[in-house]
MMTF fields as JSON, N, C-alpha, C and O atoms, coordinates in Angstrom:
{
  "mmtfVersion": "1.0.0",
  "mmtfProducer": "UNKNOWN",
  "numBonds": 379,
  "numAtoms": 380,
  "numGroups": 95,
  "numChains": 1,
  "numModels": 1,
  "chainsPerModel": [1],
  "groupsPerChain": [95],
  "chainIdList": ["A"],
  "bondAtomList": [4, 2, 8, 6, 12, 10, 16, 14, 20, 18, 24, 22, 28, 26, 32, 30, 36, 34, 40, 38, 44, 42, 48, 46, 52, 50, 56, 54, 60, 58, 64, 62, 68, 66, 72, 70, 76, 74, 80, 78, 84, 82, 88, 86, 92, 90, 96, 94, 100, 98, 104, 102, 108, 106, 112, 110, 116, 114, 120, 118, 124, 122, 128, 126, 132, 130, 136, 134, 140, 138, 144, 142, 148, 146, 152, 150, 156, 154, 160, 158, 164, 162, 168, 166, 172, 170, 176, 174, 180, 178, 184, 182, 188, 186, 192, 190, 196, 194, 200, 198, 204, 202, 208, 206, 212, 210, 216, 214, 220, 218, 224, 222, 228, 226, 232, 230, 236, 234, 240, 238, 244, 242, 248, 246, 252, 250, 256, 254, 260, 258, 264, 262, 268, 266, 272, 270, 276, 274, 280, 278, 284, 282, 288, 286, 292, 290, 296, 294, 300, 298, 304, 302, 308, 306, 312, 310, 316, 314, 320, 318, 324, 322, 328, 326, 332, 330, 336, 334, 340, 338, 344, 342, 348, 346, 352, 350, 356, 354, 360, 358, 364, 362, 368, 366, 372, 370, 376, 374],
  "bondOrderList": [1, 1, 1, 1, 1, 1, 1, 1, 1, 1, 1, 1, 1, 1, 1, 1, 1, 1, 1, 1, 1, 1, 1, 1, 1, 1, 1, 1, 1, 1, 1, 1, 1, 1, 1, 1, 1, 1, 1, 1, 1, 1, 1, 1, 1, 1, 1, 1, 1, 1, 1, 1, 1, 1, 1, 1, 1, 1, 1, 1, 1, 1, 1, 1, 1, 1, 1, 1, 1, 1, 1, 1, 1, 1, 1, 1, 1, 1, 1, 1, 1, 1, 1, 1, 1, 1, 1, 1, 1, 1, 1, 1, 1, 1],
  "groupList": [{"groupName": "UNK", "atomNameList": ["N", "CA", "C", "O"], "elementList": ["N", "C", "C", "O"], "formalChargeList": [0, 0, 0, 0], "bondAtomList": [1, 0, 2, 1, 3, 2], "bondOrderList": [1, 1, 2], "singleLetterCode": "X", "chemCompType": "L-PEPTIDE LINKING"}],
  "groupTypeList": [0, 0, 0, 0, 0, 0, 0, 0, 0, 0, 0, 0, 0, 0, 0, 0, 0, 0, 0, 0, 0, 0, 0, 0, 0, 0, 0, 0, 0, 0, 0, 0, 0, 0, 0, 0, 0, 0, 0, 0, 0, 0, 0, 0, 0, 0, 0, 0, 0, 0, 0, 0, 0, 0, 0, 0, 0, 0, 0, 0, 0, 0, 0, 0, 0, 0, 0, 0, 0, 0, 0, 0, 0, 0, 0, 0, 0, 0, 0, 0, 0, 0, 0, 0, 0, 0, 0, 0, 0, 0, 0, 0, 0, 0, 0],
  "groupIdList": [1, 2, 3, 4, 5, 6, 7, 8, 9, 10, 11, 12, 13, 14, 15, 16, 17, 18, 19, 20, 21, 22, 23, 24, 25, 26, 27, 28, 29, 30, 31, 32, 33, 34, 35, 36, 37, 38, 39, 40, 41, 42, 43, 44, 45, 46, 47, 48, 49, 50, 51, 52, 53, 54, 55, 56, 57, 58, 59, 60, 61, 62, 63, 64, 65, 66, 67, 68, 69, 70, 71, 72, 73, 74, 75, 76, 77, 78, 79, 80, 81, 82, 83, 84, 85, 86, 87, 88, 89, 90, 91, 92, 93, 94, 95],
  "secStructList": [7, 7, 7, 3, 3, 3, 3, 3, 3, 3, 3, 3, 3, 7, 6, 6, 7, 7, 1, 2, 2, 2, 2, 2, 2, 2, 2, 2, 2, 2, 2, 2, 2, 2, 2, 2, 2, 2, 7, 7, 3, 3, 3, 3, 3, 3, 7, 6, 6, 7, 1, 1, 3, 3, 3, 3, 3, 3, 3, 3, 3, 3, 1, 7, 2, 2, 2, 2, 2, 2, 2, 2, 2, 2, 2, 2, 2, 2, 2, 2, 6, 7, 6, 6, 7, 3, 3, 3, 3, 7, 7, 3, 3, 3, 7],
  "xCoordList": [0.838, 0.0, 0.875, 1.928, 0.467, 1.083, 0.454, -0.757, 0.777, 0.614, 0.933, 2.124, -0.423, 0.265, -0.281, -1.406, 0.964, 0.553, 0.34, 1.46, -0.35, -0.808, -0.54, -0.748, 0.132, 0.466, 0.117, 0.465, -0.937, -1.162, -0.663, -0.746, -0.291, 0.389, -0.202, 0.311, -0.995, -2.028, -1.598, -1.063, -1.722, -1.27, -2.195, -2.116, -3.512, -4.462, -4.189, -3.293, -5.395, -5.712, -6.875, -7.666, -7.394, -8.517, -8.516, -8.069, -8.883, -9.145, -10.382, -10.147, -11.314, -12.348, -12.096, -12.927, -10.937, -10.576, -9.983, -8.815, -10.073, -9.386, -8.526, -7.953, -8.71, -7.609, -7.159, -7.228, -6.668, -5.905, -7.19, -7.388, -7.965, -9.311, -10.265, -10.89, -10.423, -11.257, -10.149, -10.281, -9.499, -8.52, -8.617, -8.706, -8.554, -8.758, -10.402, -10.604, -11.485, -12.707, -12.812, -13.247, -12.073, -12.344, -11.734, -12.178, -10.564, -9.625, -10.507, -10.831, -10.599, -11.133, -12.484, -12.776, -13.196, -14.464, -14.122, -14.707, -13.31, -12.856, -12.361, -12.868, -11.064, -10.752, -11.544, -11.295, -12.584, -13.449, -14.127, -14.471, -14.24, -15.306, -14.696, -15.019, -13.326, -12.254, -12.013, -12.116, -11.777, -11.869, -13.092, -13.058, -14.244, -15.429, -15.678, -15.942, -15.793, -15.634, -15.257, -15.808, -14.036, -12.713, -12.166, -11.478, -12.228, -11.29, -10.266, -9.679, -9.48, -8.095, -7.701, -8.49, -6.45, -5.342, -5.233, -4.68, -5.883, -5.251, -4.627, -5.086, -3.437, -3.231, -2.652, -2.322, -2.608, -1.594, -0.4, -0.156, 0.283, 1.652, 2.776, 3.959, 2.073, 2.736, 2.582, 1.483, 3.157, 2.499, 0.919, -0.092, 1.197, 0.188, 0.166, -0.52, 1.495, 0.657, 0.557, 0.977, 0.1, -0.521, -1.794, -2.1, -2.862, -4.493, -4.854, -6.078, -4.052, -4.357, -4.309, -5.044, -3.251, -2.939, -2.286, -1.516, -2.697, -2.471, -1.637, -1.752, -0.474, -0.207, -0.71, -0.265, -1.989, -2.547, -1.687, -1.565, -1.074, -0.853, -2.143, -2.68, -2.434, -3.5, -2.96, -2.424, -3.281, -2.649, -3.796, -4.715, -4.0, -4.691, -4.194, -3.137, -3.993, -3.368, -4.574, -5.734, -4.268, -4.905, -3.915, -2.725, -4.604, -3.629, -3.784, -3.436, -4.189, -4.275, -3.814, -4.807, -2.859, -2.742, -3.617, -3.639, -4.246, -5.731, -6.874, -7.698, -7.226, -7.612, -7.274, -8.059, -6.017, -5.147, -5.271, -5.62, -5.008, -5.038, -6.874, -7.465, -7.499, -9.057, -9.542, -10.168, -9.225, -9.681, -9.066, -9.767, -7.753, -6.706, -7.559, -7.774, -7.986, -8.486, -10.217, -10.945, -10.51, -11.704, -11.825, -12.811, -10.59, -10.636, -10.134, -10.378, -9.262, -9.008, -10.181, -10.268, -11.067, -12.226, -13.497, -14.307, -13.6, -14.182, -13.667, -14.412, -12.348, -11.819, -12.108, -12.685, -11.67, -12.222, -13.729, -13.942, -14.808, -15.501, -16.354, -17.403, -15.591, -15.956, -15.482, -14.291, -15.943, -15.93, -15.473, -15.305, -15.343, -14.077, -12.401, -11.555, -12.391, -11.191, -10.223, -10.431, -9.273, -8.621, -7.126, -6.177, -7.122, -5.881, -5.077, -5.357, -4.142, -2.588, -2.277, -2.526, -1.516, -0.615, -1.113, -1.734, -1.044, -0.934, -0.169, 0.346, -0.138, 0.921, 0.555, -0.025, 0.532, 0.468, 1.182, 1.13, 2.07, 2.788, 2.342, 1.797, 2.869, 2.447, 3.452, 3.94, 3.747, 4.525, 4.521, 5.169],
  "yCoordList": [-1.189, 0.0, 1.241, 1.224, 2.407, 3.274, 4.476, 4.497, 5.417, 6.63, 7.452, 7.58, 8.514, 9.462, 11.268, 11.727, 12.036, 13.048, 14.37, 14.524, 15.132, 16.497, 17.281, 17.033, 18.59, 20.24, 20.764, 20.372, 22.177, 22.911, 24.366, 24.412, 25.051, 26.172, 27.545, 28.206, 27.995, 29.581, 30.42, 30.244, 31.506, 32.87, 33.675, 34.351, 34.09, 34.87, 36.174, 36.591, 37.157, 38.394, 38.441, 37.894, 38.935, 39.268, 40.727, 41.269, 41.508, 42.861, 43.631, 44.642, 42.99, 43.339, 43.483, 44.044, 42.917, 42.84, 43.846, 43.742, 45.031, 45.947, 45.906, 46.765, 43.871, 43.828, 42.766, 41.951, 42.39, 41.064, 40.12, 39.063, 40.534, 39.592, 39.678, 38.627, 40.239, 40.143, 39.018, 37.884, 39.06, 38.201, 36.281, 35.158, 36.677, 35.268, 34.881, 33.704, 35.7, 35.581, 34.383, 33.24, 35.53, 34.731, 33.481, 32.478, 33.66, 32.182, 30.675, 29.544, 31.239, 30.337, 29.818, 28.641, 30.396, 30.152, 29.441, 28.393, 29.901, 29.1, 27.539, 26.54, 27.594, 26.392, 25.137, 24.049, 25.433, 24.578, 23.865, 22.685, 24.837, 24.1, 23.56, 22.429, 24.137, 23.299, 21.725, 20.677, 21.659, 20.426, 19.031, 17.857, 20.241, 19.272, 19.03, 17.827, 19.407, 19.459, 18.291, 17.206, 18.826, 17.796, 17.138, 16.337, 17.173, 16.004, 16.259, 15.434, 17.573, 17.683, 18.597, 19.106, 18.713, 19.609, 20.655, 20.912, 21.67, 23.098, 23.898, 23.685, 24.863, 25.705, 26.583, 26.314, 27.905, 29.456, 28.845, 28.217, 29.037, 28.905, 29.902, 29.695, 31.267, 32.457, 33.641, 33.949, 34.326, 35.873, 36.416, 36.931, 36.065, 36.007, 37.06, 37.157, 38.151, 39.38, 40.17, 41.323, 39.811, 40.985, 40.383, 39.232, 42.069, 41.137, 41.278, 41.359, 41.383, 41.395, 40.269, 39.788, 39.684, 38.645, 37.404, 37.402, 36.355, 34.799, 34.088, 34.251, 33.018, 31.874, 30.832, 30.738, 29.623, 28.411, 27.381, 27.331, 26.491, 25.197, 24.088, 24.014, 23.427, 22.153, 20.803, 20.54, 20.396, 18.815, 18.163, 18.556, 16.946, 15.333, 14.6, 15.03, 13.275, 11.783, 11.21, 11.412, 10.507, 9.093, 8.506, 8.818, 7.332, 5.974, 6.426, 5.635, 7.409, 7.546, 8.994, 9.661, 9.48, 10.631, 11.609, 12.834, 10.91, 11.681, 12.015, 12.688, 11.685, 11.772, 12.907, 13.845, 12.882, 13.777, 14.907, 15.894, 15.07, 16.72, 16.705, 17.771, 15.617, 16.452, 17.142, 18.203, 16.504, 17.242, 18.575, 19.578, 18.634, 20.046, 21.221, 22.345, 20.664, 21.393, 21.707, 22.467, 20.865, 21.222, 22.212, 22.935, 22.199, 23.465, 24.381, 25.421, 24.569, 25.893, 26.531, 27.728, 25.436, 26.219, 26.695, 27.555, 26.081, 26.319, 27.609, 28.472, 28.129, 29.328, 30.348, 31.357, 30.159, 30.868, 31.583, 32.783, 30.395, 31.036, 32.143, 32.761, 32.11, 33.19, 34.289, 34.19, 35.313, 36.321, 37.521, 38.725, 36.732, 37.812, 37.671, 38.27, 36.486, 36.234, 35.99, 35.281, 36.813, 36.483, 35.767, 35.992, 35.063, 33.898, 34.63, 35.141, 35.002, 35.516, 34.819, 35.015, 33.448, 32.446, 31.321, 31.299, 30.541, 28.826, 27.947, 28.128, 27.023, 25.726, 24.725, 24.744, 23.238, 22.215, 21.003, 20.442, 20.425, 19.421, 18.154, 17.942, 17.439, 15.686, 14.706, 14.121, 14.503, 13.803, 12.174, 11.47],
  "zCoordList": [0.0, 0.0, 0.0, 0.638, -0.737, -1.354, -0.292, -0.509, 0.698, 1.295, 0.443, 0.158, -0.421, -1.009, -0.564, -0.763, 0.091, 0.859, -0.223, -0.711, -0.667, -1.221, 0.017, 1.205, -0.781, 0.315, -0.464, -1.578, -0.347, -1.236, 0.383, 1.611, -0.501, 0.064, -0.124, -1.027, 0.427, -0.146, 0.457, 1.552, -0.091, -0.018, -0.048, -1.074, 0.919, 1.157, 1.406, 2.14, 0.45, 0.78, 1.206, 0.438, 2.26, 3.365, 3.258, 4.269, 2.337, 2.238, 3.606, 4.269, 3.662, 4.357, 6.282, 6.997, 6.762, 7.9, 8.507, 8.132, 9.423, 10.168, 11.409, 12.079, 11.503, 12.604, 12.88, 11.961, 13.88, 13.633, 14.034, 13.435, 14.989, 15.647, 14.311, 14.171, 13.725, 12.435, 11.567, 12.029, 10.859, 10.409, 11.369, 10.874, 12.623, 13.01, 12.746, 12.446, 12.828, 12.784, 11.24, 11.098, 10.185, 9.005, 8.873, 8.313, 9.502, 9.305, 10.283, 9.92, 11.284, 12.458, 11.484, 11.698, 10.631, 10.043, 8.716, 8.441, 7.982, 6.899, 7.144, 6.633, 8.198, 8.499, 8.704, 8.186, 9.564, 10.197, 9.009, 8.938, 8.102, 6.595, 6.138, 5.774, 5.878, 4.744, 5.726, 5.087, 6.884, 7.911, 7.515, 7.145, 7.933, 7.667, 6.617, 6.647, 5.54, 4.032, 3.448, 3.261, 3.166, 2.917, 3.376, 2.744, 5.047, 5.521, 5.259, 4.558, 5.691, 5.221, 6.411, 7.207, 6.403, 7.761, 7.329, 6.26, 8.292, 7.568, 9.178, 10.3, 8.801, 9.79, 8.719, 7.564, 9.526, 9.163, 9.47, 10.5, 8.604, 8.769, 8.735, 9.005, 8.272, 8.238, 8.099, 7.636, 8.287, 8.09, 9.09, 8.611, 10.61, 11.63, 12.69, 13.707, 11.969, 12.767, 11.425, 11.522, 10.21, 9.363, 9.064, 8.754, 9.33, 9.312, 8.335, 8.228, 7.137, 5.708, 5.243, 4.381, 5.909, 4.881, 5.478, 6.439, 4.781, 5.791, 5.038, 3.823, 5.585, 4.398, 5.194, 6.338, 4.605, 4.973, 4.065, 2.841, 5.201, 4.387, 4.733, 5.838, 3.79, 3.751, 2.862, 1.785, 3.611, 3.567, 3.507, 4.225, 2.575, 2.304, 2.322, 1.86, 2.59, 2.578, 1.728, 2.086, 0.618, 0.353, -0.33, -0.292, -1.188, -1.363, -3.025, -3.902, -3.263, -4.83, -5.54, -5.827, -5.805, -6.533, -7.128, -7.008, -7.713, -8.703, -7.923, -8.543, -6.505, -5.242, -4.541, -4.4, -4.033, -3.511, -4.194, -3.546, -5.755, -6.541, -6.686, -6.858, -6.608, -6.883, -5.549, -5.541, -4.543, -2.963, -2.93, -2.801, -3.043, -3.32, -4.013, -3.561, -5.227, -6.171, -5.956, -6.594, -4.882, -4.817, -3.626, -3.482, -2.646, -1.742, -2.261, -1.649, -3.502, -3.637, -4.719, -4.992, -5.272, -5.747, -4.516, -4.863, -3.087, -2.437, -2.284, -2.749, -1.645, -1.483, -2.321, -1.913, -3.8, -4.55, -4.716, -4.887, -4.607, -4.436, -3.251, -3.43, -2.206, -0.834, -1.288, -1.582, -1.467, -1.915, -0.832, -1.024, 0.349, 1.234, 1.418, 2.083, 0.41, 0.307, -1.254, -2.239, -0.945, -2.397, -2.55, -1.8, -3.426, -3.762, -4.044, -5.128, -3.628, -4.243, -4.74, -5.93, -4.474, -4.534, -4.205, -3.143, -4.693, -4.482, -5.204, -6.308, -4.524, -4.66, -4.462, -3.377, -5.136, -4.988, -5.23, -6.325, -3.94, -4.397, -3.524, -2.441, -4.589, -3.941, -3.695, -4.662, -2.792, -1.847, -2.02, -1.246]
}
């Protein structure tokens, strides 16, 4: 049996936020969906005292590649479509 791990790496703009507690408001609310959702690991991994702007890494495990990039791809179209948040950057590699 084959473990195969997906990282997708985002680079969020949160325009609508005036502070750092607004910034966790949205993150703390996003996470939880992308969790229940997908079934996948997400935390901030950087950039956590600017309330503009977040870097989320999210992680999937399954036993299938084509699995791994459709879940990936289906949270960064979930993201996409919230309309208080905008994609700078993303990344996706598979492990």
């Amino acid at each position: 049996m084959g473990m195969i791990v997906g990282l997708c790496t985002l680079e969020l703009h949160i325009p609508d936020v005036q502070s750092l507690k607004g910034k966790r408001q949205v993150l703390s609310s996003l996470i939880t969906r992308l969790r229940n959702r997908f079934n996948v690991s997400v935390a901030e991994i950087d950039e956590q005292d600017l309330w503009q702007k977040a870097i989320l890494g999210v992680v999937c495990v399954a036993n299938d590649t084509g699995r791994v990039n459709q879940v990936l791809d289906q949270v960064l179209n979930f993201i996409r479509s919230n309309p208080s948040l905008e994609i700078l950057r993303s990344q996706i590699e598979v492990l």
